[in-house]
C-alpha positions as CSV (number, residue, x, y, z in Angstrom):
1,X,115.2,87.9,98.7
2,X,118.3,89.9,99.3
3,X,118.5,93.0,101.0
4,X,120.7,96.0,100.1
5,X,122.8,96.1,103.2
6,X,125.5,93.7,102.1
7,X,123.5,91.0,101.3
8,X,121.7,90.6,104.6
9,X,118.2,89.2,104.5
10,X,116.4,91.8,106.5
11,X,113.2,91.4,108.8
12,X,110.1,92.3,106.7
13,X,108.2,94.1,110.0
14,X,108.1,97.7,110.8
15,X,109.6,99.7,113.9
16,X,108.4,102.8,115.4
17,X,105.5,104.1,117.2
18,X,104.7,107.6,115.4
19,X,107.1,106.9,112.4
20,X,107.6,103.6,111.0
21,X,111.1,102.6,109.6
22,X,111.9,99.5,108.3
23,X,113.9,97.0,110.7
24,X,117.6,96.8,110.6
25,X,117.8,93.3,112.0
26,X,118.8,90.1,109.9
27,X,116.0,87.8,109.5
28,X,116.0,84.3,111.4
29,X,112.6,82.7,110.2
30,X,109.7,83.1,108.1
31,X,106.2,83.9,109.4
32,X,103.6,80.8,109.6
33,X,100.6,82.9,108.5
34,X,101.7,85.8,106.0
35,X,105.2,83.8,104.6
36,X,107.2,87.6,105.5
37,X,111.0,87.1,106.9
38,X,111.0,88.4,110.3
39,X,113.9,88.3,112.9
40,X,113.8,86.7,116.7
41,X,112.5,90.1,117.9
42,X,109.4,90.4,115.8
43,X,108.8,86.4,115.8
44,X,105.9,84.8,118.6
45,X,105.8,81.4,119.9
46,X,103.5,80.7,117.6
47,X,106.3,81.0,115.3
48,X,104.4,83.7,113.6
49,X,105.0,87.3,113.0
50,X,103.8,90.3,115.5
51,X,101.5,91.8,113.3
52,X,100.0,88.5,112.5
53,X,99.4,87.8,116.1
54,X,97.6,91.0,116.4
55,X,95.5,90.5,113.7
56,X,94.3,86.9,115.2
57,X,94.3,88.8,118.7
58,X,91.5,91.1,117.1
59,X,89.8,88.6,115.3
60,X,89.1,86.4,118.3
61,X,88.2,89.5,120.4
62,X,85.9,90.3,117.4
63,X,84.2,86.5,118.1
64,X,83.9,86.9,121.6
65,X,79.4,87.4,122.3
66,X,79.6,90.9,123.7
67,X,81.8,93.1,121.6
68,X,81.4,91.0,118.3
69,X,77.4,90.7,118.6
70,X,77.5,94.9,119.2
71,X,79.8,95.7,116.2
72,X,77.6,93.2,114.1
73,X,74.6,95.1,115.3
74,X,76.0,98.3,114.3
75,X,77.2,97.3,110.9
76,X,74.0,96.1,110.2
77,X,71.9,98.8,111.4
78,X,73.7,101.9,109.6
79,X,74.0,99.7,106.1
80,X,70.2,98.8,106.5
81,X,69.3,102.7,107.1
82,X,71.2,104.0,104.5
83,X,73.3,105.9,107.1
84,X,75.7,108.7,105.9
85,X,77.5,111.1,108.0
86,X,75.5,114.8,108.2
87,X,78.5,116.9,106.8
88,X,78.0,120.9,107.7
89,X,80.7,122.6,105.4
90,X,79.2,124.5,102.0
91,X,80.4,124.2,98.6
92,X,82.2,126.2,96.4
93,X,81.3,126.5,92.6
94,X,84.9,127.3,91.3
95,X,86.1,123.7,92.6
96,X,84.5,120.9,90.5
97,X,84.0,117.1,92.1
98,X,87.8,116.6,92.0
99,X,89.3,119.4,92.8
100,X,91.2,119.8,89.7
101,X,90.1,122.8,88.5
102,X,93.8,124.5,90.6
103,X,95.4,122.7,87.6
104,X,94.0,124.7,84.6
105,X,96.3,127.3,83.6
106,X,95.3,129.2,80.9
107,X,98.6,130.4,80.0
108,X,99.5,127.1,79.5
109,X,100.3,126.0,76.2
110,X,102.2,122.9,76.8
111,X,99.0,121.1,77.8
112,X,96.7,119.5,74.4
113,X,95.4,116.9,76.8
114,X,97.2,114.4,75.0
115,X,98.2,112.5,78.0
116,X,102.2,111.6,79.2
117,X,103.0,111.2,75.6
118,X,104.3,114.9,74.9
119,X,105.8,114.5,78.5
């Protein structure tokens, strides 16, 4: 896989807290678990990438008695109730299941519902 930048193989993980961006740095290895090119910075011990040491991070706490035995409960109580959400807004007859109603022009007379093929 080359990169734009001049040929550079690139690391395959994202930077940034509130906006991601791609990283800038060349890549040095390939990740053990998900087979992405990651550079030193974004490589563990493990010799796997940071995201994929999160993931098993979560996964194990997910195992662990306590927390995993209460989110198992919880999945398995609101599937076997037939739980939904109680939503409080009303409903407006113009606006049709989805929404695209906003579309319909009737001065339009481009539109015979043919599809992209008079596009």
């Amino acid at each position: 896989m080359s990169a734009v930048f001049g040929g550079l193989d690139l690391c395959s993980c994202k930077r940034g807290f509130f906006t991601l961006r791609d990283c800038a740095n060349g890549a040095v290895a390939t990740c053990g678990a998900c087979s992405r090119r990651i550079c030193a910075e974004h490589m563990t011990q493990a010799g796997i990438c940071v995201e994929c040491a999160a993931k098993r991070q979560e996964d194990a706490a997910l195992e662990d008695d306590t927390t995993g035995y209460a989110i198992r409960s919880r999945h398995r109580w609101y599937d076997s109730g037939n739980y939904s959400p109680v939503w409080w807004g009303t409903s407006d007859p113009y606006w049709s299941d989805t929404d695209y109603r906003w579309y319909d022009d009737p001065g339009d007379q481009d539109d015979d519902g043919g599809g992209f093929g008079d596009s």
